[in-house]
N, CA, C and O atoms as a CHARMM CRD file, in Angstrom:
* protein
*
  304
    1    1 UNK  N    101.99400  93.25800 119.33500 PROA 1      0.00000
    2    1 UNK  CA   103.00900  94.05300 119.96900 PROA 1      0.00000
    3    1 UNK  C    104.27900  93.99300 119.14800 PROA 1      0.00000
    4    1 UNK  O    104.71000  93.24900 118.26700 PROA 1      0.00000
    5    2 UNK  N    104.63900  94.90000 119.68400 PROA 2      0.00000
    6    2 UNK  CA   106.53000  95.55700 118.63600 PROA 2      0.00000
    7    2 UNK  C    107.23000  94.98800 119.70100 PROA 2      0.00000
    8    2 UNK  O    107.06200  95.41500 120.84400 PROA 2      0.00000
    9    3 UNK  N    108.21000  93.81500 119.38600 PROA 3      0.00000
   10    3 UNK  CA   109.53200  94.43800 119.97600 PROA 3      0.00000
   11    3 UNK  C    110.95400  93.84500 119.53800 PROA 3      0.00000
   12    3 UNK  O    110.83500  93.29200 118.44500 PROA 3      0.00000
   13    4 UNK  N    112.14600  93.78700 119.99100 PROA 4      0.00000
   14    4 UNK  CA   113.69000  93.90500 119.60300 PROA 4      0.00000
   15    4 UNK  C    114.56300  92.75600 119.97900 PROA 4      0.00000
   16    4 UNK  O    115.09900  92.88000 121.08000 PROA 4      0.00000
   17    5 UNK  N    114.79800  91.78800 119.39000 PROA 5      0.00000
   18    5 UNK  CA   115.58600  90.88800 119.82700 PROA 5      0.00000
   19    5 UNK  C    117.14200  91.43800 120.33200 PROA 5      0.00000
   20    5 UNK  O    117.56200  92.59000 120.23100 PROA 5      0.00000
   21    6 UNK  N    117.84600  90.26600 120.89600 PROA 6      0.00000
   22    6 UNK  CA   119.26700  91.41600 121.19700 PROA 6      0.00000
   23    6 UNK  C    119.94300  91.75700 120.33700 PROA 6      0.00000
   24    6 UNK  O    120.76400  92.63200 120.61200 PROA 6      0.00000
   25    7 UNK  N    119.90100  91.26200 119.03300 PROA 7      0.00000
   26    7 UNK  CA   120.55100  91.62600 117.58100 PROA 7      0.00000
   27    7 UNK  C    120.23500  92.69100 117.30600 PROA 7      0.00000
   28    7 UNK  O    121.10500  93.28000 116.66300 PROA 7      0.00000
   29    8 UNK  N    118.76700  93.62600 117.62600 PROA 8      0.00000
   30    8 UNK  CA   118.71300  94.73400 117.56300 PROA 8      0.00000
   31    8 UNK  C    117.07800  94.48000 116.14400 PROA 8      0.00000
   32    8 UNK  O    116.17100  95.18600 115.70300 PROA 8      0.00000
   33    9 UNK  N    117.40500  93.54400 116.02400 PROA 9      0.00000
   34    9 UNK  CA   116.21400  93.14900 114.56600 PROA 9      0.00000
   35    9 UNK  C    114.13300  93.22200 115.35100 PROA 9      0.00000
   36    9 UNK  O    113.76700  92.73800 116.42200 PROA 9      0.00000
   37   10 UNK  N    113.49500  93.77000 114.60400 PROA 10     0.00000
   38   10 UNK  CA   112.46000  94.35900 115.06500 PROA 10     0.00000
   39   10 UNK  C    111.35900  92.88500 114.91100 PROA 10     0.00000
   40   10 UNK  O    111.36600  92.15600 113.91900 PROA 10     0.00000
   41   11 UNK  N    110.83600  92.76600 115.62200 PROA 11     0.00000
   42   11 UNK  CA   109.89700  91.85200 115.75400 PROA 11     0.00000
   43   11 UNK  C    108.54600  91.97900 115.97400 PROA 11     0.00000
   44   11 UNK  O    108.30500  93.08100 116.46700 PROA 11     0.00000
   45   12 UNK  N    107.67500  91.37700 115.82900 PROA 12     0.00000
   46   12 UNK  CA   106.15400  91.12500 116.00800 PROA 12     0.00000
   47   12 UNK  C    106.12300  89.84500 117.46300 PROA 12     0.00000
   48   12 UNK  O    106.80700  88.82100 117.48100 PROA 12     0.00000
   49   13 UNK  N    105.45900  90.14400 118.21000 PROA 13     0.00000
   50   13 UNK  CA   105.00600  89.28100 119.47300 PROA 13     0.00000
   51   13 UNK  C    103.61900  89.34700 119.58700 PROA 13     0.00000
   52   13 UNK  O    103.21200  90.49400 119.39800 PROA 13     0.00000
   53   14 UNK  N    102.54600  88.34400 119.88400 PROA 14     0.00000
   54   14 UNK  CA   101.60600  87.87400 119.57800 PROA 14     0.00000
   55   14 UNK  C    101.25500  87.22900 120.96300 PROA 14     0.00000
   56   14 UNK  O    101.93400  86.22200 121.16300 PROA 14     0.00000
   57   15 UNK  N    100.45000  87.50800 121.89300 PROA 15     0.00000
   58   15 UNK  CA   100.15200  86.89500 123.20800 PROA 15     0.00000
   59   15 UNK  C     98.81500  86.05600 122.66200 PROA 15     0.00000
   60   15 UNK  O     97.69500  86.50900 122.42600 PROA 15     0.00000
   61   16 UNK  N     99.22800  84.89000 122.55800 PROA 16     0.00000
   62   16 UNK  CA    97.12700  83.95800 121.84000 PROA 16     0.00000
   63   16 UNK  C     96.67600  84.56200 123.76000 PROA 16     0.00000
   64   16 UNK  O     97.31700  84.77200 124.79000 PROA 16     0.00000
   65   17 UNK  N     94.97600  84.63500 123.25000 PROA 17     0.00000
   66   17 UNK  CA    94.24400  84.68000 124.19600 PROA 17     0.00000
   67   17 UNK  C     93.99000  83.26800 125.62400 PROA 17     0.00000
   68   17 UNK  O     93.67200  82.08100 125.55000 PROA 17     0.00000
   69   18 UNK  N     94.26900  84.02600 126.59500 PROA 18     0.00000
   70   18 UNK  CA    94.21000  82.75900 127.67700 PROA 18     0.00000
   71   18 UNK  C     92.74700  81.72900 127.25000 PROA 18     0.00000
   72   18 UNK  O     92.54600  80.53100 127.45000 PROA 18     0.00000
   73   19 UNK  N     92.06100  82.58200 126.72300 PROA 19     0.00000
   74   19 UNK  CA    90.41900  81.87700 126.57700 PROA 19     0.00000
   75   19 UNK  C     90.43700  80.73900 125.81800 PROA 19     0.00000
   76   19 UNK  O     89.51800  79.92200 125.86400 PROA 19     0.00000
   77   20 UNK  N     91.77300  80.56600 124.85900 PROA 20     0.00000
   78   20 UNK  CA    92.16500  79.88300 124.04100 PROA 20     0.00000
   79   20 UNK  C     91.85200  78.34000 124.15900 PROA 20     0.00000
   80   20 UNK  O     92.40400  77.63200 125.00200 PROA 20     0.00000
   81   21 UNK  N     90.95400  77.88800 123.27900 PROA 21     0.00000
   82   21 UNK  CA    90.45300  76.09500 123.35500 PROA 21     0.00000
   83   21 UNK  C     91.88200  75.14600 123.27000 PROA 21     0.00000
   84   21 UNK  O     92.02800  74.06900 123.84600 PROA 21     0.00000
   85   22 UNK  N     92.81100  75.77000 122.47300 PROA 22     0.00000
   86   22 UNK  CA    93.92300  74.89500 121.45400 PROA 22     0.00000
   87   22 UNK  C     94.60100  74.61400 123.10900 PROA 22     0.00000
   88   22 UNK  O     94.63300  75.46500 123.99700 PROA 22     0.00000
   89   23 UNK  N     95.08000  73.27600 123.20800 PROA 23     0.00000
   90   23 UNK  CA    96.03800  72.93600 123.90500 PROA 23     0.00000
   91   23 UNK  C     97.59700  73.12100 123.59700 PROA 23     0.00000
   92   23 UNK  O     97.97400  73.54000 122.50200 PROA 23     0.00000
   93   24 UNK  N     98.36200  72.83000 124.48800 PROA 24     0.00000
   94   24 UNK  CA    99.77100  73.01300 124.19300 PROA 24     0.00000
   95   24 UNK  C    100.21700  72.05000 123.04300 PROA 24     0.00000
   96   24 UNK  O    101.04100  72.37100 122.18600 PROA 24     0.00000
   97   25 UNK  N     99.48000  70.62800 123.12300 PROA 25     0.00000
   98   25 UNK  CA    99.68400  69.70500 122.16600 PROA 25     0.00000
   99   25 UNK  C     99.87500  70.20700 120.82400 PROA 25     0.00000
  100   25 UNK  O    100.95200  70.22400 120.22800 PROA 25     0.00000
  101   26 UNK  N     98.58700  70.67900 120.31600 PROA 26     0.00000
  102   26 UNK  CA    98.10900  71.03900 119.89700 PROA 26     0.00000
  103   26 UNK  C     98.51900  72.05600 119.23500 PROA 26     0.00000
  104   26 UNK  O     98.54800  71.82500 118.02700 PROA 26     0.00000
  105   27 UNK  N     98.94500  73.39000 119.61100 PROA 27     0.00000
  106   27 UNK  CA    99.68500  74.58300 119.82000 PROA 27     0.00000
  107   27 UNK  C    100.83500  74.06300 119.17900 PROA 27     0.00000
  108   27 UNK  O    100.95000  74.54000 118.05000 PROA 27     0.00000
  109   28 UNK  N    101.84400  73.15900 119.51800 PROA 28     0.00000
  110   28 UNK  CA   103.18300  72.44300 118.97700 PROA 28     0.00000
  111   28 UNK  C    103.19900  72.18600 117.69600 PROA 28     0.00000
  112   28 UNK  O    103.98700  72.74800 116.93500 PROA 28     0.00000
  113   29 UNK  N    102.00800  70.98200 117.17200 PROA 29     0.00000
  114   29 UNK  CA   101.61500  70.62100 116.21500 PROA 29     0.00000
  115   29 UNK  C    101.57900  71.78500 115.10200 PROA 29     0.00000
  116   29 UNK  O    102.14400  71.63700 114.01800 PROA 29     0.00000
  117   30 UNK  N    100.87100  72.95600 115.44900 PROA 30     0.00000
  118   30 UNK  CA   101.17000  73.41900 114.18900 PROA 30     0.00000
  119   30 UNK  C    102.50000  74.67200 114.43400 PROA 30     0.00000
  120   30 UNK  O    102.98000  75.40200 113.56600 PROA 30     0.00000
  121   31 UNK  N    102.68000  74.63900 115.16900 PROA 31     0.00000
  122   31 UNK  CA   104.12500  75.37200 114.78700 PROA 31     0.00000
  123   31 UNK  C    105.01100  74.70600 114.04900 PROA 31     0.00000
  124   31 UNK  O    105.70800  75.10800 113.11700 PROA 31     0.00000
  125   32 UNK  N    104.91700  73.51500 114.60800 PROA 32     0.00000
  126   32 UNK  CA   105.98700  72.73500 113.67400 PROA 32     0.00000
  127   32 UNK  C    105.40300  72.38700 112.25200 PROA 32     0.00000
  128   32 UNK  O    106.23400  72.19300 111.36500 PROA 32     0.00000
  129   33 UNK  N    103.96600  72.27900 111.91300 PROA 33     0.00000
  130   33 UNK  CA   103.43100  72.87900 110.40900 PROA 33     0.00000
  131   33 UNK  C    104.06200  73.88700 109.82700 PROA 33     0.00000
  132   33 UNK  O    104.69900  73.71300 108.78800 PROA 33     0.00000
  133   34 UNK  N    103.94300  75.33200 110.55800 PROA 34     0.00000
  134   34 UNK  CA   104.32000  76.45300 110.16100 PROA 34     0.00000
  135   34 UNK  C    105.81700  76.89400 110.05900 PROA 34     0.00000
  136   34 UNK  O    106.10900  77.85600 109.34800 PROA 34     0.00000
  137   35 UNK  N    106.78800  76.19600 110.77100 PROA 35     0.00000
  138   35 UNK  CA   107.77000  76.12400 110.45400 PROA 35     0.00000
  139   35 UNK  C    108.65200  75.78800 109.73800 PROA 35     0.00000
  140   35 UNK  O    109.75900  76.26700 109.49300 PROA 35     0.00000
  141   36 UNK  N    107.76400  74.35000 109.16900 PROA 36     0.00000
  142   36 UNK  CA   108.52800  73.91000 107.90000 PROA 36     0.00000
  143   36 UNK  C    108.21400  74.54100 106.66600 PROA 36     0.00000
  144   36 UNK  O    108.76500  74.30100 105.59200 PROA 36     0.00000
  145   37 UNK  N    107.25500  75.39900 106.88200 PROA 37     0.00000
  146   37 UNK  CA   106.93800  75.92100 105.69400 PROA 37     0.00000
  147   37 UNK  C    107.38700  77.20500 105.40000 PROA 37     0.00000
  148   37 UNK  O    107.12600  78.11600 106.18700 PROA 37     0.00000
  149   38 UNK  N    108.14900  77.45500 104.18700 PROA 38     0.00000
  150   38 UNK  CA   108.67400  79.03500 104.04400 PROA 38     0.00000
  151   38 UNK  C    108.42300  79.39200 102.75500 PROA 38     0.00000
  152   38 UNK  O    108.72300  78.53500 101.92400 PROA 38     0.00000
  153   39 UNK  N    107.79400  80.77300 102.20000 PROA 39     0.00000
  154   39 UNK  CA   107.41100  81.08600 101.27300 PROA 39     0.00000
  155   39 UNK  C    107.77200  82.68800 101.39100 PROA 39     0.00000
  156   39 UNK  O    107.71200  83.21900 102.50100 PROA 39     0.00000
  157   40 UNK  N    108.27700  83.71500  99.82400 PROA 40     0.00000
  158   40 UNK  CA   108.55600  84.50400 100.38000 PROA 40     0.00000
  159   40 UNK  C    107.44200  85.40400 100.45800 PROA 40     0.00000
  160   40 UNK  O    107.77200  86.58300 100.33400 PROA 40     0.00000
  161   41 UNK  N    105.95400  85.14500 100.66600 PROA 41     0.00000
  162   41 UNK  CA   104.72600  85.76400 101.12800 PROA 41     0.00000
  163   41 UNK  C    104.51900  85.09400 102.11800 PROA 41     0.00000
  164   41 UNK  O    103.58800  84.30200 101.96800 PROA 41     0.00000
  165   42 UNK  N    104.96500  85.07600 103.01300 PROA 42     0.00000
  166   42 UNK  CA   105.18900  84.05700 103.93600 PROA 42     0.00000
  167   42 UNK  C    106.20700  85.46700 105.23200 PROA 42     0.00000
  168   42 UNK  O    107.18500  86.14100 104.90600 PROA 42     0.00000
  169   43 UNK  N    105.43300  85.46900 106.72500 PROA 43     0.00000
  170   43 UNK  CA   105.91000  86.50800 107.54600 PROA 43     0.00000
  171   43 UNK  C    106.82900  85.09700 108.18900 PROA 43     0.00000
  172   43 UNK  O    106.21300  84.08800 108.53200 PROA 43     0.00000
  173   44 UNK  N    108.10000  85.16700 108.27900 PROA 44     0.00000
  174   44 UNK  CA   109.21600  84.33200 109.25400 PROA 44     0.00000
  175   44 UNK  C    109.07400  83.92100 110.56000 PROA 44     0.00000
  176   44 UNK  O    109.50200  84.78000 111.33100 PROA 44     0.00000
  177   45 UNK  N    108.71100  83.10000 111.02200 PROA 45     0.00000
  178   45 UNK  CA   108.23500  82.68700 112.75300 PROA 45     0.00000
  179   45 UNK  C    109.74500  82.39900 113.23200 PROA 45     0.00000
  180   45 UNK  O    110.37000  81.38500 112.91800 PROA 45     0.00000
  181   46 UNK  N    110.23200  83.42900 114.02900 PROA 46     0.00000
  182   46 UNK  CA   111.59700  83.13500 114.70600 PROA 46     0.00000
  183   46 UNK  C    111.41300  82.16400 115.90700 PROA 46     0.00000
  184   46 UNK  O    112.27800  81.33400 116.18800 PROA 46     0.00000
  185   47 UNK  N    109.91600  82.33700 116.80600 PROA 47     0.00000
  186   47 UNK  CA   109.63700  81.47100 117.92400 PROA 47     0.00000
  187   47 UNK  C    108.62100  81.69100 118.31800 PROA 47     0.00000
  188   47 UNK  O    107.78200  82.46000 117.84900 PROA 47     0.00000
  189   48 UNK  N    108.55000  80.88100 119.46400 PROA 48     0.00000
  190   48 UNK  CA   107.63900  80.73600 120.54100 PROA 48     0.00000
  191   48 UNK  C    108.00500  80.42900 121.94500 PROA 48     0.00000
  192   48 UNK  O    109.13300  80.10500 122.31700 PROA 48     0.00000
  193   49 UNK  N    106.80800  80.57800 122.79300 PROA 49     0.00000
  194   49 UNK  CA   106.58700  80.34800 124.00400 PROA 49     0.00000
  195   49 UNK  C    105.93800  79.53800 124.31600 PROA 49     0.00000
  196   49 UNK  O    105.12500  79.33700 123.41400 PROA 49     0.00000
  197   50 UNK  N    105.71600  78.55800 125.53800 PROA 50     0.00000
  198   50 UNK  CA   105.17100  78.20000 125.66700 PROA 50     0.00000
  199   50 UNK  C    105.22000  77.61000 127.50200 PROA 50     0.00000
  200   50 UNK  O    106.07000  76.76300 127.77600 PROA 50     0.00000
  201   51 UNK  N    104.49300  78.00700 128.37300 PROA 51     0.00000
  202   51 UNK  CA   104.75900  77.89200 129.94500 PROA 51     0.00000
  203   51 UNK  C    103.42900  78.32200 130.25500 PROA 51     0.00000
  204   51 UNK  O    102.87700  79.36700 129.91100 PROA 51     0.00000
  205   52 UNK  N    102.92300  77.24700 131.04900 PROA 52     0.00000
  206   52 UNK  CA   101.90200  76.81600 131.60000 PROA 52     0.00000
  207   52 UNK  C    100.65100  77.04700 130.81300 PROA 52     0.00000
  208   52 UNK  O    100.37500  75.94200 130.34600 PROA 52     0.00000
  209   53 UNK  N     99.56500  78.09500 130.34600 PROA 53     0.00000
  210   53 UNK  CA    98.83500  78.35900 129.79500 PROA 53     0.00000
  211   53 UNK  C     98.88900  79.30300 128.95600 PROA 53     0.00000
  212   53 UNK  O     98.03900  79.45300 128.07800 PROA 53     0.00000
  213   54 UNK  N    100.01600  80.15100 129.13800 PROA 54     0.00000
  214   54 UNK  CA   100.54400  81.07700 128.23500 PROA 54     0.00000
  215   54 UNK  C    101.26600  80.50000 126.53600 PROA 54     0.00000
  216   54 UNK  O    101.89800  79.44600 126.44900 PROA 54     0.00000
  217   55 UNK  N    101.03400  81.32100 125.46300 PROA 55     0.00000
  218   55 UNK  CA   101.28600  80.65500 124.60600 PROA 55     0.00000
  219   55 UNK  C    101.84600  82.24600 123.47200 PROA 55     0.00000
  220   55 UNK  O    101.07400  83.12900 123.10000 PROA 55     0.00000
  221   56 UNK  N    102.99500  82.19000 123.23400 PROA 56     0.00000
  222   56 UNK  CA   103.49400  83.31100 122.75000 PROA 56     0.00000
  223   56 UNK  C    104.51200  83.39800 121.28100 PROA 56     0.00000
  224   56 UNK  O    105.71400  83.13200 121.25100 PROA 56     0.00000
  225   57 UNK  N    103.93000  83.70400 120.48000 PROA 57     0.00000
  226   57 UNK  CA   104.56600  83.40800 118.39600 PROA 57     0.00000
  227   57 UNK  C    105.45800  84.57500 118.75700 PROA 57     0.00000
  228   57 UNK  O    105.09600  85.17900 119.76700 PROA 57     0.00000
  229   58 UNK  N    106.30200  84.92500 118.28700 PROA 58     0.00000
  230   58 UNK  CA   107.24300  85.78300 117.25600 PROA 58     0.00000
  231   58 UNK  C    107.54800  85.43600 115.74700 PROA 58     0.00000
  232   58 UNK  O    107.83200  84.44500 115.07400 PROA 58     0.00000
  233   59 UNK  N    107.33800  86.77000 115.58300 PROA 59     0.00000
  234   59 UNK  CA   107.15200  86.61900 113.89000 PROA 59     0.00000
  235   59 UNK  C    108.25300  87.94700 113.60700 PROA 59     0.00000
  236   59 UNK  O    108.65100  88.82000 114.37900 PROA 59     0.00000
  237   60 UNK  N    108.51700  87.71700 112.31600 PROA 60     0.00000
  238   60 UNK  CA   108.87500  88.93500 111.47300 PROA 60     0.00000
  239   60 UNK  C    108.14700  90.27000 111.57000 PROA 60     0.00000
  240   60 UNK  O    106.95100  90.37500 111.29900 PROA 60     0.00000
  241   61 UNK  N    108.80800  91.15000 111.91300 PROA 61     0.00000
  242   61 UNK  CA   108.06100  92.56700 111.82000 PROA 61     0.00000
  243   61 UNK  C    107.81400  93.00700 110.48600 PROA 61     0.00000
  244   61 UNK  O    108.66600  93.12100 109.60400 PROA 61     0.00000
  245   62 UNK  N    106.34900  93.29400 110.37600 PROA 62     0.00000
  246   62 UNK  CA   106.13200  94.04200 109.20200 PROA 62     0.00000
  247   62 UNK  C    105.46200  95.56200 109.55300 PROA 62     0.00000
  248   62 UNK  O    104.87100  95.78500 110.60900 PROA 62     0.00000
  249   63 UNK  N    105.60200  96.27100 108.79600 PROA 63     0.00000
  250   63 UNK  CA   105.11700  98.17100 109.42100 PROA 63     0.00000
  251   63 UNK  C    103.67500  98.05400 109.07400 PROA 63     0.00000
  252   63 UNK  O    103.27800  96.99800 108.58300 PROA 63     0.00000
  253   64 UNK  N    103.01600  98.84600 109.24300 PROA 64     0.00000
  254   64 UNK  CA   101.54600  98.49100 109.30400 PROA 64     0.00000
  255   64 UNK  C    101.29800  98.69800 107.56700 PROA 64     0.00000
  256   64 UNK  O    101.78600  99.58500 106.86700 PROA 64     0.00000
  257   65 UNK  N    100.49900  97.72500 107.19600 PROA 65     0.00000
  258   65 UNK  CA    99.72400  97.57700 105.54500 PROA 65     0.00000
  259   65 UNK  C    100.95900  97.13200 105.02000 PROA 65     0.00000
  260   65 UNK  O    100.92800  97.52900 103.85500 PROA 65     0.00000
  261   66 UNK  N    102.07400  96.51400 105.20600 PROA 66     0.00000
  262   66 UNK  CA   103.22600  96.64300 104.37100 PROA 66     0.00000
  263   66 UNK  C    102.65600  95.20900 104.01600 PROA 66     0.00000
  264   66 UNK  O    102.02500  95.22500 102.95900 PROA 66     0.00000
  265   67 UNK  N    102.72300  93.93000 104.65600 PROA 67     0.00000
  266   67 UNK  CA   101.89100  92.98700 104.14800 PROA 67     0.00000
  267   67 UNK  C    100.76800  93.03000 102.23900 PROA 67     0.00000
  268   67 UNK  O    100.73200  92.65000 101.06800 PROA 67     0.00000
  269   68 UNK  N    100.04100  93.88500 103.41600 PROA 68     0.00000
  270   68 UNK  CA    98.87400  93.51300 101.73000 PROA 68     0.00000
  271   68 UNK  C     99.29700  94.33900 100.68900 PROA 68     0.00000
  272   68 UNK  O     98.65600  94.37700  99.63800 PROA 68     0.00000
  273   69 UNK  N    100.74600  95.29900 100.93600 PROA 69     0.00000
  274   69 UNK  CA   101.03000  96.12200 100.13900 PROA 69     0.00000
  275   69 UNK  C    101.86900  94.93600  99.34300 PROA 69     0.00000
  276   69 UNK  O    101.54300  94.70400  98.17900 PROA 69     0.00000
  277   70 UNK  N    102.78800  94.29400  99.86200 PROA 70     0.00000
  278   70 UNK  CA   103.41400  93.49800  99.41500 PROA 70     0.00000
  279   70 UNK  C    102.57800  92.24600  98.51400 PROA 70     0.00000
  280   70 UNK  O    103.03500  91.64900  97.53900 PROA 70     0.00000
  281   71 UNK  N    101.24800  92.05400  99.14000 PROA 71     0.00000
  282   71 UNK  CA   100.65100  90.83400  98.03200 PROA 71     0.00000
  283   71 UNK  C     99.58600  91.67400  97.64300 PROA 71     0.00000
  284   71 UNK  O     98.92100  90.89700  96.95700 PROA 71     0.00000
  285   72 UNK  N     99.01100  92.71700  97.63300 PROA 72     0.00000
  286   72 UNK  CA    97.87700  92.91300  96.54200 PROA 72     0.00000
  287   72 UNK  C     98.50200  94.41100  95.85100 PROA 72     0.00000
  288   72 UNK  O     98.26500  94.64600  94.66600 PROA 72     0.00000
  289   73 UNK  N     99.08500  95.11600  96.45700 PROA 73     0.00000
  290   73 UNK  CA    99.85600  96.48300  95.86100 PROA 73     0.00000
  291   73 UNK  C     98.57200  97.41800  95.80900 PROA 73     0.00000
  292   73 UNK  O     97.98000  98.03500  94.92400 PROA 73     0.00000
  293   74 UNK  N     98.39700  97.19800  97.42300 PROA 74     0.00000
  294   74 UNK  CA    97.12600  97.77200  98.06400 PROA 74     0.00000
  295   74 UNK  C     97.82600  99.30300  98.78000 PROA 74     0.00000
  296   74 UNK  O     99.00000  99.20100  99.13700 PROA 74     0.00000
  297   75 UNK  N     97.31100 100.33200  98.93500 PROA 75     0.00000
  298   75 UNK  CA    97.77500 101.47800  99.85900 PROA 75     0.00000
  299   75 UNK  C     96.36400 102.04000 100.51500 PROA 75     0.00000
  300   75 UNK  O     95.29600 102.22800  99.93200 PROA 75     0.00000
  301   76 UNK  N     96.66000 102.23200 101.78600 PROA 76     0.00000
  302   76 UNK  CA    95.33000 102.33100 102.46300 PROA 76     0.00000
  303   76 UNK  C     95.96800 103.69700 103.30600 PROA 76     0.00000
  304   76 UNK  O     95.26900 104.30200 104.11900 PROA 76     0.00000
């Protein structure tokens, strides 16, 4: 999903599936992997969610193919 922080900056939101094995523990653990890590092929994790079984990333918006356009200089 698309959507807009209040800055107005465009975002990516990511609902993981309730079916989901990973615990919240678990879930933590690697955000805080993925957070320390920044590369500029690398999409920006502004946040997360996390309340009761629900478990929710925000990332950097990218437009669709702009990604593999950016690492393989792919056009589809």
């Amino acid at each position: 999903m698309q959507g807009k922080l209040r800055n107005g900056k465009l975002v990516a939101v990511k609902v993981l599936s309730l079916e989901s094995r990973q615990g919240a523990k678990e879930f933590l653990n690697e955000l805080m992997a993925i957070s320390n890590v920044s590369h500029e092929n690398l999409v920006k994790l502004y946040g997360y969610c996390v309340e009761g079984n629900q478990r929710i990333l925000v990332y950097n918006y990218l437009e669709n193919n702009s990604l593999a356009q950016t690492l393989l200089g792919m056009v589809t």
